[in-house]
N, C-alpha and C positions, 0 to 999 in steps of 0.2 A: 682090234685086228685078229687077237686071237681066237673070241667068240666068233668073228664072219667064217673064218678057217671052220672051226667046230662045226660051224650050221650048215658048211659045204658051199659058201658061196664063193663064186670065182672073181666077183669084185665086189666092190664099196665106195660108197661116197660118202666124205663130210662135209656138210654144209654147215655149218656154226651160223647164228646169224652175225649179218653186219661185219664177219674178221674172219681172216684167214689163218691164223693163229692155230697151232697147233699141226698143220700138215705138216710140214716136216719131220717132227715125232712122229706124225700117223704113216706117213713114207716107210720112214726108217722101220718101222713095225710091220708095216703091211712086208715089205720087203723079206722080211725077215720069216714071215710064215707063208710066203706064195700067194698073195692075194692082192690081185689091181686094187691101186688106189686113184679113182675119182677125186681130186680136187675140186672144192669151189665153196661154194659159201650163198646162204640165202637172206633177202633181201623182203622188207616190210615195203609197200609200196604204198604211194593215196590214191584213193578211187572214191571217193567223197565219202559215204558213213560207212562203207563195205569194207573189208580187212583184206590185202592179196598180198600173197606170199608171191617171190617171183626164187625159183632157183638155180643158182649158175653155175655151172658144170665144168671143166676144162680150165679151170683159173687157177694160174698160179700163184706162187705166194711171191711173187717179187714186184717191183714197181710195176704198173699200170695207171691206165685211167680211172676203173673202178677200185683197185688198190688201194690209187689214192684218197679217192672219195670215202672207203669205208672209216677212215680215221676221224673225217667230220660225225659220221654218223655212230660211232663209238664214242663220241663223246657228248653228242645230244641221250645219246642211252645211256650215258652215265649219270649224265644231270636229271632223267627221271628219274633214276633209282632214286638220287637223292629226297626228291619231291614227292616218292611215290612213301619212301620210309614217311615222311612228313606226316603225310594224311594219314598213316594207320598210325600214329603216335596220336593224331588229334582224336582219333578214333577210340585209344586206350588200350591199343596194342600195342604191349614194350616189344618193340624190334629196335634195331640198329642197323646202321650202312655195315658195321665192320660186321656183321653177324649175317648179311646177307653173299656180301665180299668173303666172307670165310667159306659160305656154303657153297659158291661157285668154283675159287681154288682160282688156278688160270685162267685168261682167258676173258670171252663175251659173256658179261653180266649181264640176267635181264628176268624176267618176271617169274620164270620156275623157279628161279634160285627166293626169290621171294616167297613165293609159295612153298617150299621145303621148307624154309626158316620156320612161317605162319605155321606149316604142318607138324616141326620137331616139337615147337613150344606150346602146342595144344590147342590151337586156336580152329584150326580143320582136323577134319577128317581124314581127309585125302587133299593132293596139288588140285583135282578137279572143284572140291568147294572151295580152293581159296579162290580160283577164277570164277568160282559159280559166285561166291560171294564177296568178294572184294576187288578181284585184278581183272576182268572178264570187262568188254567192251559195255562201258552205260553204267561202272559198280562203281563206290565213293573212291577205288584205287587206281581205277585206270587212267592214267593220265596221257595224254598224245605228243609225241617227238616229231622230230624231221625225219621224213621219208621222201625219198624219190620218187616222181612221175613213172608209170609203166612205159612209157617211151624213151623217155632217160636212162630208164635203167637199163632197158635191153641193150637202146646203143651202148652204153657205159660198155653192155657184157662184151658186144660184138666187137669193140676198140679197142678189148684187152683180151683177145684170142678166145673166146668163150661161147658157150651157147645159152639162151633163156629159157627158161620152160617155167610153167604156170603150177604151182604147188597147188595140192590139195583144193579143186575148183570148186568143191561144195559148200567151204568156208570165207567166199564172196558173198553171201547172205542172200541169194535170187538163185532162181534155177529158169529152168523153162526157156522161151525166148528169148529173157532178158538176157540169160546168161550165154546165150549161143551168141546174140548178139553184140555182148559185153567182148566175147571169147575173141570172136570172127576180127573186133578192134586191134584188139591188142594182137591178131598176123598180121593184121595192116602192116602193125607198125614195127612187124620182123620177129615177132614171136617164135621160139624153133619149134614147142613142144608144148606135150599139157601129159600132167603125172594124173594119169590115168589108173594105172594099177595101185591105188594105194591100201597103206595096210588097211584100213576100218571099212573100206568100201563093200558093200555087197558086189556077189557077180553080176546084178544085172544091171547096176548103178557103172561097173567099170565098163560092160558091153556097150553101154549110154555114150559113154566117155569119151570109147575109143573111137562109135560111129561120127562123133561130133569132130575126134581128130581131123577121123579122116577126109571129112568134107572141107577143111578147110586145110588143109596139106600139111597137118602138124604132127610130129614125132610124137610116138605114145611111149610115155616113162613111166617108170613103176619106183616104187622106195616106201620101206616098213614106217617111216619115221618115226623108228627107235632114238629112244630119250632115256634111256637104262630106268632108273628108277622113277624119274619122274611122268612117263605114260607105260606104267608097268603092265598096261595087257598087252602093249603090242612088242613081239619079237623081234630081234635082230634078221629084217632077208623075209622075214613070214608075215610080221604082221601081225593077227589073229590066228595064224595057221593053216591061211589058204592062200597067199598071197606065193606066186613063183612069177619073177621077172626073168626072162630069159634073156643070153648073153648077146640075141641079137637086137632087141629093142638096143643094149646099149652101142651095140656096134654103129647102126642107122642114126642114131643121136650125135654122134662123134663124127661124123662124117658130113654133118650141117655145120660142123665148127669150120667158124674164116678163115 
């Protein structure tokens, strides 16, 4: 919170995945140096071999519908950790659950904190080849947990005061039609938004983005999807250094919440 202060931004979201853990610290913080804090927490969905982030905005940390579901799915993410150490031991990589658990600290454990370990101990380069070579969707490490349906999950958001938006749409693995008409689905089924602005995007990939929001009446969201150390080019707010979300995307976001 003190870095988003530093960078000049007027708010913030955490999204952890699968847990809401941690906003209350992050409150007390944000609080503390003048800086909205966004709530919510982001959500791995199935979409059959494709990968979609779904991210939810406006959620609190107290009981709910999706609340309560995230504790199921904290605990299927747990048991890959465990399965996922498995396979790099069969592999001849000395790792451990407690050396992955260490590297996390609090909180949602899950596949960067694996990739840090693989990274301190020499085995990559960077967190990007451990995904490039071990943890990455189709690699000996990637293993698959329970996710919820894109439909489920929105409702889930929209039954516990929140709104959905569609994370980083490039990383569905189709573009073109497919993906407008993958997009256009998932408003059917009450979609609020699609994160348009994101940090890694080129300008004319976000222009893409946002004419596709707007055809189909979706909120355009922006977020650096800062990871501190482990996607060390992109900034806190900036991204790459060109990313500026302005404070009325989030106002028009908030204003679709139930």
């Amino acid at each position: 919170m003190a870095l988003a202060k530093r960078q000049g931004l007027t708010a913030l979201a955490l999204t952890d995945h699968d847990t809401v853990e941690g906003l209350a610290e992050a409150r007390a913080a944000a609080d503390d140096v003048g800086v909205r804090l966004v709530g919510g927490c982001e959500l791995s969905c199935e979409v059959g071999t494709a990968t979609m982030h779904l991210l939810v905005y406006f959620l609190a940390d107290t009981p709910g519908p999706l609340q309560d579901r995230l504790s199921g799915l904290q605990a299927a993410r747990a048991d890959r950790n465990e399965r996922i150490v498995d396979v790099l031991r069969q592999h001849g990589l000395d790792v451990t659950l407690q050396e992955i658990l260490d590297e996390a600290g609090r909180g949602s454990v899950g596949r960067p904190h694996v990739a840090g370990v693989l990274l301190r101990k020499g085995y990559v380069s960077s967190v990007q080849e451990a995904f490039d070579v071990w943890l990455g969707n189709g690699k000996p490490a990637y293993l698959e947990r329970e996710r919820l349906l894109p439909a489920e999950a929105i409702a889930l958001a929209h039954a516990s005061g929140a709104v959905a938006v569609l994370a980083h749409p490039t990383s569905l693995g189709f573009d073109g039609p497919e993906r407008d008409e993958f997009v256009a689905g998932l408003a059917h089924d009450g979609l609020d938004g699609m994160e348009c602005e994101y940090g890694r995007y080129a300008p004319a990939l976000r222009a893409e983005l946002r004419a596709l929001a707007d055809r189909l009446g979706l909120a355009v969201t922006g977020g650096s999807d800062y990871h501190g150390r482990y996607k060390p080019d992109l900034a806190l707010g900036t991204g790459l250094g060109d990313l500026n979300v302005p404070d009325e995307l989030l106002d028009a976001l908030e204003a679709r919440r139930p």
